[in-house]
C-alpha positions as CSV (number, residue, x, y, z in Angstrom):
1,X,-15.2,-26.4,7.2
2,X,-17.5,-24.5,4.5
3,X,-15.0,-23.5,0.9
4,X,-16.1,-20.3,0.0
5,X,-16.0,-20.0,-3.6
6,X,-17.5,-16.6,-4.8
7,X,-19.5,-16.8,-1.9
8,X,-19.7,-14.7,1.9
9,X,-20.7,-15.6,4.7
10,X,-21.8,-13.9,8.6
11,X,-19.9,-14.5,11.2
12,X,-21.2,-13.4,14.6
13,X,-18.5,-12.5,17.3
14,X,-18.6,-10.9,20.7
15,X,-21.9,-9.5,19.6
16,X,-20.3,-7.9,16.4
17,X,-20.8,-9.2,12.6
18,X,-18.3,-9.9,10.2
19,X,-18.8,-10.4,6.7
20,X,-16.1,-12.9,5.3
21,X,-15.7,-13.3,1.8
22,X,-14.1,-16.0,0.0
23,X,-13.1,-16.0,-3.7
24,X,-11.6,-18.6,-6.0
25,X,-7.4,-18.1,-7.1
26,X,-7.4,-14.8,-8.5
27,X,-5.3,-14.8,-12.3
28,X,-3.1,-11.6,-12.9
29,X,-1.2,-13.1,-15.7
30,X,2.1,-12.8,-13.5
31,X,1.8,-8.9,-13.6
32,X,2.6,-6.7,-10.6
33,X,0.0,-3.2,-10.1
34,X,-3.8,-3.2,-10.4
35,X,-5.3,-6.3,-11.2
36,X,-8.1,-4.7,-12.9
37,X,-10.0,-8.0,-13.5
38,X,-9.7,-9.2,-10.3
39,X,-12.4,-10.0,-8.1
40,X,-15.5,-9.6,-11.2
41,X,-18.7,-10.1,-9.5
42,X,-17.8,-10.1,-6.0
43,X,-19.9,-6.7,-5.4
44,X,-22.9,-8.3,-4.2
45,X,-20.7,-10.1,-1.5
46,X,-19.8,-6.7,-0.2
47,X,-20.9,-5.3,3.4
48,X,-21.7,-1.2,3.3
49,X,-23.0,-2.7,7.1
50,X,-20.2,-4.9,8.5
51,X,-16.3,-5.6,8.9
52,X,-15.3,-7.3,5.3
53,X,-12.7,-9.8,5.2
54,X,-11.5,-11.0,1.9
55,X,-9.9,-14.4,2.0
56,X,-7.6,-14.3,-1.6
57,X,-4.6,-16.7,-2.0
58,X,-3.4,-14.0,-4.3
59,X,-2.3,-10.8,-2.5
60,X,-2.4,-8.7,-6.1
61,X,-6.1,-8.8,-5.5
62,X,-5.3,-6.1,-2.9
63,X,-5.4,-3.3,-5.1
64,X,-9.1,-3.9,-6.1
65,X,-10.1,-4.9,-3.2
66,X,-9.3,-1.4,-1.0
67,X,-11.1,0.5,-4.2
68,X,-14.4,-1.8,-3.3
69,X,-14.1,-0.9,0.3
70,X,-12.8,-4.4,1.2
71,X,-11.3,-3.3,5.2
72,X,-9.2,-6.5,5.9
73,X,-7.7,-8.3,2.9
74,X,-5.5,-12.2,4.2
75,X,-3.6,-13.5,1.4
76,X,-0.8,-16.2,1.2
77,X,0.5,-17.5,-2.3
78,X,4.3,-16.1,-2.2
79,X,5.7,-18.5,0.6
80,X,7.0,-15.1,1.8
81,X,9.1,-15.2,-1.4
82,X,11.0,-18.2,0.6
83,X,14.0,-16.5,-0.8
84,X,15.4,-13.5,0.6
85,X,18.7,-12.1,0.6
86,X,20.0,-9.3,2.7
87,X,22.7,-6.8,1.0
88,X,24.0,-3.8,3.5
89,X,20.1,-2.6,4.5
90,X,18.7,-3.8,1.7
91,X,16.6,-6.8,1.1
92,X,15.4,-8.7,-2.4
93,X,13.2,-11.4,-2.7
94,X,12.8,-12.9,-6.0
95,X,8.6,-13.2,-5.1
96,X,9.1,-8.9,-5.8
97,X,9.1,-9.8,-9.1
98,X,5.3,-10.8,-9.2
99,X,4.0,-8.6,-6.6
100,X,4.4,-5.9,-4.6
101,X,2.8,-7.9,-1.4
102,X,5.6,-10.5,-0.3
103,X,5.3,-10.9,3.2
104,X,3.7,-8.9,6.5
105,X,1.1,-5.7,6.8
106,X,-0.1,-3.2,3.9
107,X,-1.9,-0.6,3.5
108,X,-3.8,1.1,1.0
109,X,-6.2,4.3,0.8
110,X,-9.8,2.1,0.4
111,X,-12.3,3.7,-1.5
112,X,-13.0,7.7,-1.5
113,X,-13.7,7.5,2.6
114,X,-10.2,8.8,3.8
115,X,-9.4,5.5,5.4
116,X,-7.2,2.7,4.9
117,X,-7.6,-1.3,3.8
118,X,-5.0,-3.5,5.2
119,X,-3.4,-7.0,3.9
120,X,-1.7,-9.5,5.5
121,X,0.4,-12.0,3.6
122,X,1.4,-15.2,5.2
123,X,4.8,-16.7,4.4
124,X,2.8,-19.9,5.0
125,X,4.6,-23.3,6.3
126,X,5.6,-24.9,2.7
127,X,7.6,-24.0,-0.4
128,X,7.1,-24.1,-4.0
129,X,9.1,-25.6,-6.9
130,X,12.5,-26.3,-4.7
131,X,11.8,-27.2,-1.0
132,X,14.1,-24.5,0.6
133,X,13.5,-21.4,2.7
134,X,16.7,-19.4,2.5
135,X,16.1,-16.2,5.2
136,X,12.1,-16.8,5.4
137,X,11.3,-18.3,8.2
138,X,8.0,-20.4,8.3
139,X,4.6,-18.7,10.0
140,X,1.8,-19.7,11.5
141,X,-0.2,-16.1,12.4
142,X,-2.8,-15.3,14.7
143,X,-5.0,-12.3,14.4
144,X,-6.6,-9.9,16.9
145,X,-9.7,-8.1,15.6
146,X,-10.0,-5.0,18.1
147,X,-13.0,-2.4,17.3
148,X,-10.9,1.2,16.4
149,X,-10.8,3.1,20.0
């Protein structure tokens, strides 16, 4: 297993490349919207060539990283707020609080080409501060990369 701090790194599958980036826990100071410090110096790392992946425990580092161009964002860090409560159809989370991300697919306009940057946040297997899930199941996910038709 290679940690990629800051760093990127080639993968080669089914005769395609994929550029996976890895960055170190990204701060927003506990603020939801644009984490406009987020991911300094992580322009070098970017593909204008391949498939980027962005691997960021933090799922506010979304918002930057669609404006870089980053396609494919995987994020974990809320547990999937390991708290939700359903009222008629409504559902709150107390994870909402501190981002907009909590759980499942996003999407955001990336960059000025007209297409979109997904995210995909992990509710993970573990909880945080009290160990109790309360209408968040567990996950374990599994990915398919498909080239667009």
């Amino acid at each position: 297993m290679k940690l990629l701090r800051q760093e990127n790194v080639e993968l080669h599958l089914r005769g395609k490349k994929l550029n996976l980036i890895g960055v170190d826990y990204q701060r927003d100071h506990m603020t939801r919207g644009r984490g406009g410090r987020m991911l300094q110096g992580i322009e070098p790392l970017i593909s204008r060539e391949h498939l980027n992946i962005l691997l960021s425990h933090n799922p506010n580092s979304f918002h930057r990283a669609a404006e870089m161009g980053i396609e494919l964002s995987l994020a974990g860090h809320t547990h999937g707020g390991q708290v939700k409560v359903e009222i008629v159809d409504h559902s709150f989370s107390p994870a909402r609080l501190i981002t907009d991300f909590v759980a499942g697919l996003y999407h955001l306009p990336m960059g000025e080409n007209g297409k979109n940057a997904a995210l995909y946040v992990n509710r993970g297997l573990g909880t945080f501060g009290v160990p109790l899930r309360i209408g968040v199941l567990p996950e374990i996910t599994l990915l398919t990369l498909r080239t667009a038709a």
